[in-house]
C-alpha positions in Angstrom: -26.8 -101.9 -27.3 -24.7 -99.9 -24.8 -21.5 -98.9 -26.3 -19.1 -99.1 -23.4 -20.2 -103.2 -23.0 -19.2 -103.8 -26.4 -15.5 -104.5 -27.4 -14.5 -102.8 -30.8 -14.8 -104.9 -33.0 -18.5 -105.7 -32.1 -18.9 -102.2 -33.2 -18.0 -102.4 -36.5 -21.2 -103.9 -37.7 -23.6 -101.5 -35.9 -21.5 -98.4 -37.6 -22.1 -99.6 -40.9 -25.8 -99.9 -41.0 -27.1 -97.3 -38.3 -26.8 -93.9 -37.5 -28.4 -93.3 -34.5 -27.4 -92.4 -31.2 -29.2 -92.1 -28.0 -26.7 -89.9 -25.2 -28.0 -90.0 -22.0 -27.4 -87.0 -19.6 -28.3 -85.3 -15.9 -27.1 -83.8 -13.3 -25.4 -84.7 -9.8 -26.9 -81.7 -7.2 -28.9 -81.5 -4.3 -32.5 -83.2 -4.8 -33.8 -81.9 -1.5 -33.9 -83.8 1.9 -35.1 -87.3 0.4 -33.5 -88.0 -2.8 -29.9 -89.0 -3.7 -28.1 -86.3 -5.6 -27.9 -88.6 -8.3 -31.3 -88.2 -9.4 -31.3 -86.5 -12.9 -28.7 -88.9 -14.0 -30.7 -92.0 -12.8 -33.3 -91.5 -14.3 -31.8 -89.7 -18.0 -29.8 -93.4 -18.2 -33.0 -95.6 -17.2 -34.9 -94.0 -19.8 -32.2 -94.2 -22.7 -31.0 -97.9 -21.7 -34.4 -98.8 -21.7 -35.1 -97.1 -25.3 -31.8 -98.6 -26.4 -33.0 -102.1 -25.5 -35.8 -101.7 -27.1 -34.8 -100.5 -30.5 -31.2 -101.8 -30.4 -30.3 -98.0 -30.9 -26.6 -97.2 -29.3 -26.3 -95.8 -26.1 -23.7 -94.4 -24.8 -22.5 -93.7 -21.5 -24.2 -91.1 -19.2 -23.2 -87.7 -19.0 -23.6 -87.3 -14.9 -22.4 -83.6 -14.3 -24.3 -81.0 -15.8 -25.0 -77.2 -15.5 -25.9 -76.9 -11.9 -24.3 -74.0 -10.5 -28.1 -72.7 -9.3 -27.5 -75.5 -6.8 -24.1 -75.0 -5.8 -25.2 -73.8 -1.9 -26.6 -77.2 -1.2 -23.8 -79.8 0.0 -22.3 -82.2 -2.6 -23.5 -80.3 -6.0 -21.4 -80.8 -8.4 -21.4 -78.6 -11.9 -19.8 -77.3 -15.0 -20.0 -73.6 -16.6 -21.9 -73.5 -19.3 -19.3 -72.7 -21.8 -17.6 -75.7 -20.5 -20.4 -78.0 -21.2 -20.7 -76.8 -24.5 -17.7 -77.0 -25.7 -17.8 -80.7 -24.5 -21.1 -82.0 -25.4 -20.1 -80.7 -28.6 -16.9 -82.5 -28.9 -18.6 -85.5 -27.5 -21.1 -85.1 -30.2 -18.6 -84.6 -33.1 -16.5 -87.7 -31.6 -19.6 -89.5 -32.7 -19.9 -88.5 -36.2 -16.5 -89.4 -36.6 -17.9 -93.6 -36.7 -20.4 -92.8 -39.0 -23.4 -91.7 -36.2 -25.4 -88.3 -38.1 -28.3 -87.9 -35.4 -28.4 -88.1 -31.5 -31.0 -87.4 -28.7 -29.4 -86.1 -26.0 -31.9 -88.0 -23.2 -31.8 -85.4 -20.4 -33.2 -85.2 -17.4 -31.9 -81.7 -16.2 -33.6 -78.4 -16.8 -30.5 -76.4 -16.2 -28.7 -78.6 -19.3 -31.6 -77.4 -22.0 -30.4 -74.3 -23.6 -27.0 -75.6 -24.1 -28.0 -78.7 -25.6 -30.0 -76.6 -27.9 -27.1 -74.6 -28.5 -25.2 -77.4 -29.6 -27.2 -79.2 -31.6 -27.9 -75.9 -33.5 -24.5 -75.5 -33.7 -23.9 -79.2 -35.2 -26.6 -78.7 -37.5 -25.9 -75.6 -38.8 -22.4 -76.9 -39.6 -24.0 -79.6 -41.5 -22.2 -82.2 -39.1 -24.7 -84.3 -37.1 -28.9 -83.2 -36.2 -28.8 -83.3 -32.3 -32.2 -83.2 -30.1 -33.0 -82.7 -26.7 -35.4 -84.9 -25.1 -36.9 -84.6 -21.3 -39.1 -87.0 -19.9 -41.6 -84.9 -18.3 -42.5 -82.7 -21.3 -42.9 -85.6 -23.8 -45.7 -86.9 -21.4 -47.7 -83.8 -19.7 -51.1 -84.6 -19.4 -50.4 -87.7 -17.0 -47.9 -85.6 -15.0 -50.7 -83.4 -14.7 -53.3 -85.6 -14.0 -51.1 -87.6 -11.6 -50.1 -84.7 -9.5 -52.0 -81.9 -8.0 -48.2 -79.8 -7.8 -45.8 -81.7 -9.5 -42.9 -79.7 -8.1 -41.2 -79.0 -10.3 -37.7 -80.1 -8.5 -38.0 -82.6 -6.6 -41.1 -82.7 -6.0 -43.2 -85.2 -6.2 -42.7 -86.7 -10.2 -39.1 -87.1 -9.5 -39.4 -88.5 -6.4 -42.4 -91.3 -7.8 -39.6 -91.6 -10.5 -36.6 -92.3 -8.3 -39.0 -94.3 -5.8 -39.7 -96.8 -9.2 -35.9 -97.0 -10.5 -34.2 -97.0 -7.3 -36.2 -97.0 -3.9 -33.6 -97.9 -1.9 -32.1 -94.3 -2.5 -35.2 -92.5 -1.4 -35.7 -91.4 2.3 -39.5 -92.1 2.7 -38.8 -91.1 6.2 -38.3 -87.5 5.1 -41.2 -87.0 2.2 -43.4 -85.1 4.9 -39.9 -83.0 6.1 -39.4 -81.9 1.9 -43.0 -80.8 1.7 -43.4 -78.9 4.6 -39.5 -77.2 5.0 -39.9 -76.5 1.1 -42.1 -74.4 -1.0 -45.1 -75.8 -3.1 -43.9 -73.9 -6.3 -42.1 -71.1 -7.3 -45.0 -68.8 -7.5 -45.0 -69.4 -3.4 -41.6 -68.0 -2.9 -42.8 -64.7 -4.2 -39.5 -64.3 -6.2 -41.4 -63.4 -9.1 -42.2 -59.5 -8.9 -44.2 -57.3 -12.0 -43.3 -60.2 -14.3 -39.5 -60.3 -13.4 -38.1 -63.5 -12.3 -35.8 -62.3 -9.7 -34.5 -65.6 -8.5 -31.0 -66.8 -9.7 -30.1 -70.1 -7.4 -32.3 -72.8 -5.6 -31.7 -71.7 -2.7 -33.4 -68.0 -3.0 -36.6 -69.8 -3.3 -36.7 -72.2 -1.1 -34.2 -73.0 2.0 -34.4 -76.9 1.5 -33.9 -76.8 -2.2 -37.0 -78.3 -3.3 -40.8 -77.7 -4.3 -43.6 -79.5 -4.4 -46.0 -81.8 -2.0 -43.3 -85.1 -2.3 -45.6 -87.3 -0.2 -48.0 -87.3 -3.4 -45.5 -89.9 -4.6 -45.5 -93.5 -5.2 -43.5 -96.1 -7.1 -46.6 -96.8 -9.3 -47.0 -93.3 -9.9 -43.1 -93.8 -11.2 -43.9 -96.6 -13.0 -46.7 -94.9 -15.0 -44.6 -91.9 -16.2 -41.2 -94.5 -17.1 -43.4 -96.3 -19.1 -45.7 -93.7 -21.2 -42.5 -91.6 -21.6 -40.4 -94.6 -22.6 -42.8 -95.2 -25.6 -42.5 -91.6 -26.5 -38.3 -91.9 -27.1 -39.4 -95.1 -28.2 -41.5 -93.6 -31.2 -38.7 -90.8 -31.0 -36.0 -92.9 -32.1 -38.2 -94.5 -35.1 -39.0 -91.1 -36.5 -35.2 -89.9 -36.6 -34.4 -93.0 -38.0 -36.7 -93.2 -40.5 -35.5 -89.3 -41.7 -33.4 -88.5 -44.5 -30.5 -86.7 -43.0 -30.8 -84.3 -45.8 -34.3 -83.3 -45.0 -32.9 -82.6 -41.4 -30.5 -79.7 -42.1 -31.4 -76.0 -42.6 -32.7 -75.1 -45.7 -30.5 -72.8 -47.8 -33.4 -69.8 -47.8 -37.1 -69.5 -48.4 
């Protein structure tokens, strides 16, 4: 069910007898020569639509700027501080509770939004308002990335763009997969930016000039395919273990 198809009314029913919400979120910055800027966003509202039709969970409609100022030298980035995204998600988040929804996963599909999702849902939690969990496709599925890819990237490298090549090829510049690999960096440990265990890097663009890593002509819609569907059937099995949880036995305990 996607909750901005529905009229009101249609609601009402789902309210009463569920409690689950799936939130899709990404990002809209630079994904390197060959991929639309939309990326992160694309794929965090493919993978919790296709959850959401699955379970008849409600999903609700995608969060498409995130916490992106790393990117901000590349043309067309778009972000939000991170206090600002906080304070949002979690009035977002509360908005929720307020029609009877105690648990959400935040489906995400942007690094730079983890920490302050976390935040948030600790936040909720603590106040004894809603349990709130990050999810990213990649890490609920690691052994096929890793078997699927020699150097997966990690932005926008070759798993995002076998991804975006699955959802929506018409948005990928196959034309420029051999310009990515070769004006990019294979990973961050190339760049060099980390020095006697310091991470000396703040932005994209101090580690590599065309903003991504990775060998992207290691890609392939079936590659994409693979990953949607084995991490699909993780927020599949996801969603049935939240629901199945007392929301009691979710909260903090009092003290050991």
């Amino acid at each position: 069910m996607y909750l901005a198809d529905e009229a009101w009314p249609d609601l009402e029913t789902y309210f009463e007898s569920e409690s689950l919400a799936l939130v899709p979120l990404g990002s809209t910055e630079q994904h390197g020569p060959h991929l639309p800027e939309a990326t992160d966003h694309l794929i965090g509202e493919a993978f919790a639509r296709e959850a959401a039709d699955r379970t008849g969970y409600l999903c609700t409609p995608t969060i498409n700027v995130g916490v992106s100022g790393h990117h901000r030298q590349f043309h067309g980035t778009m972000w939000v501080e991170p206090p600002a995204f906080r304070q949002y998600m979690e009035s977002l988040t509360r908005n929720l509770t307020s029609h009877g929804i105690d648990r959400v996963i935040y489906v995400n599909a942007h690094g730079g939004n983890v920490p302050h999702l976390r935040e948030v849902g600790g936040r909720l939690r603590q106040d004894g308002v809603a349990y709130a969990i990050e999810w990213m496709w990649d890490e609920s599925i690691p052994d096929l990335v890793d078997d699927l890819f020699e150097q997966n990237g990690p932005h926008g490298g070759p798993k995002e763009t076998s991804m975006i090549q699955y959802l929506e090829p018409d948005l990928v510049h196959d034309d420029r997969l051999e310009e990515a690999r070769d004006t990019g960096i294979p990973s961050v440990e190339a760049a060099g930016t980390v020095k006697h265990g310091s991470r000396t890097f703040f932005d994209a663009a101090d580690n590599t000039d065309n903003g991504v890593l990775g060998d992207q002509t290691d890609a392939s819609a079936e590659k994409g395919r693979r990953l949607f569907e084995a991490a699909s059937d993780q927020l599949v099995q996801l969603c049935e273990w939240l629901a199945a949880q007392e929301f009691e036995d979710l909260l903090p305990k009092d003290h050991v």
